[in-house]
N, C-alpha and C positions, 0 to 999 in steps of 0.2 A: 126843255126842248132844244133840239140842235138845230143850229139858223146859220152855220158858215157858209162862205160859200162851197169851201170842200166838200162839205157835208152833201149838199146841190151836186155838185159833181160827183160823188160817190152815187149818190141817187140816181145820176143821168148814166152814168158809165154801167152802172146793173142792169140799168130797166134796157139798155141797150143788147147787154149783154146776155141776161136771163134765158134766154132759150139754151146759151151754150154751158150758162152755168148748172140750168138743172140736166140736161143730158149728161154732163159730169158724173155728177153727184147721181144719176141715175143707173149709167155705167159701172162708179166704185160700187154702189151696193149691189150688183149682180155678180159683180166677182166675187164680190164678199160670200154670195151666197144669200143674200138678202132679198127679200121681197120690196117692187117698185113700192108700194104699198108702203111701208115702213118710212121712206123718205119723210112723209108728212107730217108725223111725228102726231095723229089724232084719232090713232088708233082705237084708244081708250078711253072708254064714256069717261067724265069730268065726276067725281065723288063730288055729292052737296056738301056744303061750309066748306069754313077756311083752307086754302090751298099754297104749301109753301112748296115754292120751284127749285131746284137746285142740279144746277148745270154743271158740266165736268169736261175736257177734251174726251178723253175716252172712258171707260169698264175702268182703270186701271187709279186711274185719277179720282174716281167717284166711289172709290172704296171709305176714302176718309168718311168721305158724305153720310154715308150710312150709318154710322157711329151716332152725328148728330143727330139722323132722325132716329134710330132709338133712341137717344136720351130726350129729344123731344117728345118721344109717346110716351115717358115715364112719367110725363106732365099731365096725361089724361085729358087734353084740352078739345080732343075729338077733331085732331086737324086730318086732312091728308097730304099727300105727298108725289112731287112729280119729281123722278129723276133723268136730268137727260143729257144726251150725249152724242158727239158731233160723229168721231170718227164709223167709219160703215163695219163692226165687226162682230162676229156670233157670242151670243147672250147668254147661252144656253145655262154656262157654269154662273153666270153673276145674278139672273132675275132669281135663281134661291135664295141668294145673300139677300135680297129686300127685305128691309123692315116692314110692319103690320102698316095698312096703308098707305101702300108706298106701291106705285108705276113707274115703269121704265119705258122710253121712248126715243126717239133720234130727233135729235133738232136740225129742221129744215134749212135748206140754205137760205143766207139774207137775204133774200130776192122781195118785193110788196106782196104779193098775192099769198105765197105761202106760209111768211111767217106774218102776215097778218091770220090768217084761217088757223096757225096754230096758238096765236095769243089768245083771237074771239073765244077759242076752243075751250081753252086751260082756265082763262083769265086767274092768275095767279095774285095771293095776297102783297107775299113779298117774293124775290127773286133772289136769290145764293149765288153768285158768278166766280168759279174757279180758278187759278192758272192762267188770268189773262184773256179770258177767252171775250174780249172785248170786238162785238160784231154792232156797226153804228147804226142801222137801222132798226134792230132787236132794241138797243139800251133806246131808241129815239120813240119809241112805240111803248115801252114800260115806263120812261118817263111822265111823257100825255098822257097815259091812265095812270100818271101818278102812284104806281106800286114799288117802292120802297128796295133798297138796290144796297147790296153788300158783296163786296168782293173780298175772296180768302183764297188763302196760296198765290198771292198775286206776282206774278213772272215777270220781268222784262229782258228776253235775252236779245246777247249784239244786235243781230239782225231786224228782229222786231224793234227794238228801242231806237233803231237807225230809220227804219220807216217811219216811224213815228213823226220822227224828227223832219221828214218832208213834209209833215203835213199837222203844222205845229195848231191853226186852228181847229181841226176837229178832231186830235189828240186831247186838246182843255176842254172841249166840250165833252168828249166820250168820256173823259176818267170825271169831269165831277158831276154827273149825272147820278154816280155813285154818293151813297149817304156814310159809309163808312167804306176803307179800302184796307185791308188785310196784309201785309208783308212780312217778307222772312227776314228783312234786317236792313240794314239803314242804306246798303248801295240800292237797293231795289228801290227804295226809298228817296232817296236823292232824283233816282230820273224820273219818278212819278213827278217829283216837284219842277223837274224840268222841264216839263212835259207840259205843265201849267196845273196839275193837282192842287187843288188845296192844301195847305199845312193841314189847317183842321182833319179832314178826312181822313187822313193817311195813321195808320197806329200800324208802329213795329209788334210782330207778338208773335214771329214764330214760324211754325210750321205744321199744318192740319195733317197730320198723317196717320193711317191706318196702323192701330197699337196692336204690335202683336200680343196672342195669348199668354199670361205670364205662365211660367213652368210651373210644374207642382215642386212642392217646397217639401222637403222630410223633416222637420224643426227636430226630431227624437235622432234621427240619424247626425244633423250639424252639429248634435250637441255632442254626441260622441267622439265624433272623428275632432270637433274641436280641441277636445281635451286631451287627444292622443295627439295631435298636432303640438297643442301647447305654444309657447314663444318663437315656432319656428317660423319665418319668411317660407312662403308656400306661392306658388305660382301655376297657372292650369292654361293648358294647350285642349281647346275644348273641340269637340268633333275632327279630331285629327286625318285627314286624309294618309291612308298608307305609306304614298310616297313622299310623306314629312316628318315619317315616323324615327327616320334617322336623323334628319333639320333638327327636330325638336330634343331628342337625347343628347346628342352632341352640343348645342348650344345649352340644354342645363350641363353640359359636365364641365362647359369654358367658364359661366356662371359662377358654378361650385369653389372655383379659383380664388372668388374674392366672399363667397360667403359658403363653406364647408359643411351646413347644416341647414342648405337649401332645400326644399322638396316640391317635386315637381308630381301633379294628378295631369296623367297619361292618358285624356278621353277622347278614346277611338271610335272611331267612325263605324267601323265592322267590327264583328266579333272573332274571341279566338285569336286576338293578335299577341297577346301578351307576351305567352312563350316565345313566338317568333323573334319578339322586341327585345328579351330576354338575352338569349342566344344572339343574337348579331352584334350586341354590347359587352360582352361577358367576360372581355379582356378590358373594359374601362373600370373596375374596380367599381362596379355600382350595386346596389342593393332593391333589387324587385321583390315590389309586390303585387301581387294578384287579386283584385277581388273578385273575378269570375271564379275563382277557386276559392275563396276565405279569406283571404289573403287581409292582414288589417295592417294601418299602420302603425309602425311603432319607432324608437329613438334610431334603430339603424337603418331604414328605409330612405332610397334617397329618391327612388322612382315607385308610385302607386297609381299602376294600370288599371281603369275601368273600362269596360263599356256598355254600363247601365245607363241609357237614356233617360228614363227615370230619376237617378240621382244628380243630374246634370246643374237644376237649378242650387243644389245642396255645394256640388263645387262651387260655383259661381260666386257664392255667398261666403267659403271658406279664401277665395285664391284674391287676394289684393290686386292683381294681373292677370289678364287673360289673353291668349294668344288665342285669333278666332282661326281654327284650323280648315284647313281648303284653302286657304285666301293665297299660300303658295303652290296652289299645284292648280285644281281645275274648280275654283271660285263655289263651291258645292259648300257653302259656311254657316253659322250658325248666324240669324239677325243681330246684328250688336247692340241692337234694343237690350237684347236678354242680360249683357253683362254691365253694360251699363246702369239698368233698373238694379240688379245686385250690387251697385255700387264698386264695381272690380275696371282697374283701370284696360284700355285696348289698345294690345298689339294685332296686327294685322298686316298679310299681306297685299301684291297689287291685285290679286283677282279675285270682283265683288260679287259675280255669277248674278243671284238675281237681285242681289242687295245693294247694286248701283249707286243709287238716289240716297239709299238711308246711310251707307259709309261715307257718301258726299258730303253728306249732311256734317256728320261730325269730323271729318276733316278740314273742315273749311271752320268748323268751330274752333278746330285746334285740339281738337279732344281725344285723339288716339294718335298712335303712333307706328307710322308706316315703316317696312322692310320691306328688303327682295332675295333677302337669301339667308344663309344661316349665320354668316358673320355679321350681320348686320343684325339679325335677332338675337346673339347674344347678347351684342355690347348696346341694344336699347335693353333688354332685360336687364341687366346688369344696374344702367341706369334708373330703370324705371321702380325697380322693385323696393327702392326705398321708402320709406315712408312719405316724405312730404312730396315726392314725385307723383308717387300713386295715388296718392288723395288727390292732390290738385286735378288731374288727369279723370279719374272717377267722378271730381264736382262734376266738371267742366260735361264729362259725358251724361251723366243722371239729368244734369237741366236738361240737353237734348232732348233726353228720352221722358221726359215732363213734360217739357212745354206743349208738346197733341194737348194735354189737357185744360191747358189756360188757354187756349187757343179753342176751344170746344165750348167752354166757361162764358169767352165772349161774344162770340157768336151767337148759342142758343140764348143768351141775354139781348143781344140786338134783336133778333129776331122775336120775340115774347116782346120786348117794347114796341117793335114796328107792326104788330099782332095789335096790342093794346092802344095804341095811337090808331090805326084804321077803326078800329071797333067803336071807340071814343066820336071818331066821326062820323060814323054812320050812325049813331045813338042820335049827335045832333042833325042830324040830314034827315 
């Protein structure tokens, strides 16, 4: 239970304030388009048994969530599920995505009255807390009913780690309130301990994020093209935007310079480009092929045009190096989940369009390798296309694109323990 005095003063500064903060909060949702109604977030009758809560900033954020509760319903354990979320915005495309027992709702503002009426409402087993979204009267009211608290994806950016930092006792109070706290890596980790978090609490493990669909895989088709490939160093510019389609040619032809039996898979964005690509190169002494026509590869080939979306994953798995195409023109890119999981190393450029957070992600691991133009994308290709570069580069990206899963591994195990421990108590109660 939080006993600071801040904590006293956070309580006095709301209960003062609560009239302006829910006209706020009543205002956003009618821009939004929202019913006042919805604010309360008790919409929805409470399903009997067990009830695990899991909170998100927005739709966006609460995508990972989802994953858990199916792999939590694969457990058959007859729970249900409350998803909720602060920011005020339309549901319409996300409440399909919910898993089998699973509601979605808007978490009230922290004011006493209303998020007391949506805890009495829910009364939740355990509570899942997202990205930070640490609000002290919610964590101070789940503590008292003693329900069980784990935070994942847990944030600290400047700003919020700065306030914090005014208000150093009910910062220690608010984070260890939590029974386990969730991080992407040890700076997040350090100010949680600044903070006054417990060492215990805190475990580095990653990143909860929404795994894209793996591609379909053609195993009869890699094996082919493998064998036509053979010993060659091969390298793929995957969903290539048109206006890269000359970026991309011309840095394999500067490439070719230092290895002569290079081969580049040409996957284009739109169809029909091939000839064009053809034709605008055809004084570089290059050799196309087409497979929108038949076109196969073979020893003289030094460019192999596709634009089967379909075969996409089949390159992936062939090209040691991937250039995620868009990334220089208008950010329109393939996830580099996809080339990663194939174990193929990533070049890219600065525009991430809507893959933001996830190139973030593995730039700051160190895991791909950025350009901004076409001289720069050769001489990293050049670089990169060796073997110990590209491997290294490929680990470094494949854990990224792993860890979602050890990160889900521990979670639905906290969770199934703090299930099993309340159950345990209520046997003896």
């Amino acid at each position: 239970m939080l006993g600071t005095i801040e904590f006293c003063l956070y309580k006095f500064a709301t209960y003062v304030a609560a009239d302006k903060f829910a006209e706020k909060r009543i205002s956003v949702f009618r821009k939004a388009g929202l019913s006042i109604e919805r604010c309360t977030g008790i919409l929805e009758d409470r399903p009997e048994g067990r009830l695990v809560w899991f909170h998100a900033r927005d739709l966006h954020s609460a995508k990972p969530l989802l994953e858990l509760i199916t792999q939590l319903n694969y457990q058959e354990l007859g729970l249900s599920f409350l998803v909720t979320t602060r920011r005020a915005e339309q549901t319409d495309d996300f409440v399909p995505l919910l898993p089998e027992n699973t509601v979605h709702q808007f978490l009230p503002v922290d004011l006493k009255v209303p998020m007391t009426a949506f805890l009495n409402h829910w009364l939740p087993d355990v509570a899942v807390i997202s990205e930070g979204e640490f609000w002290p009267r919610m964590l101070n009211k789940l503590t008292v009913r003693k329900v069980p608290l784990i935070a994942v994806n847990t944030k600290m950016k400047d700003k919020v780690y700065r306030n914090w930092l005014w208000l150093p006792g009910l910062a220690k109070k608010v984070l260890n309130t939590f029974d386990l706290i969730l991080v992407q890596d040890q700076f997040v980790a350090s100010r949680l301990k600044r903070l006054g978090a417990k060492t215990t609490k805190i475990r580095v493990a990653g990143v909860l994020a929404e795994t894209p669909k793996l591609l379909n895989f053609d195993e009869s088709l890699h094996s082919s093209m493998s064998a036509k490939i053979g010993s060659r160093s091969v390298w793929l510019s995957a969903a290539t935007n048109r206006n890269e389609e000359d970026v991309i040619v011309n840095a394999h032809k500067i490439a070719m310079r230092r290895n002569r039996r290079l081969l580049l898979i040409l996957h284009t964005r739109e169809k029909g480009r091939g000839a064009y690509i053809a034709e605008r190169h055809q004084n570089k002494n290059l050799t196309f092929s087409f497979q929108e026509k038949g076109g196969v590869i073979d020893d003289a080939t030094d460019v192999f045009v596709s634009e089967d979306v379909d075969e996409l994953a089949t390159y992936l798995q062939l090209a040691p190096v991937t250039f995620c195409g868009g990334t220089l023109s208008d950010g329109q890119s393939i996830d580099p989940f996809h080339p990663a999981a194939a174990g193929s190393a990533i070049i890219h450029g600065p525009s991430y369009g809507d893959h933001r957070e996830t190139y973030t992600r593995y730039n700051e691991a160190e895991a791909t390798r950025q350009v901004s133009n076409g001289g720069e994308l050769a001489n990293t290709l050049t670089e990169t296309i060796g073997p110990d570069v590209a491997a290294m580069l490929a680990h470094k990206a494949w854990e990224i694109s792993s860890e979602g899963g050890e990160v889900s591994g521990t979670v639905i195990s906290e969770i199934l323990e703090k299930l099993a421990d309340g159950a345990q108590t209520d046997a003896a109660t």
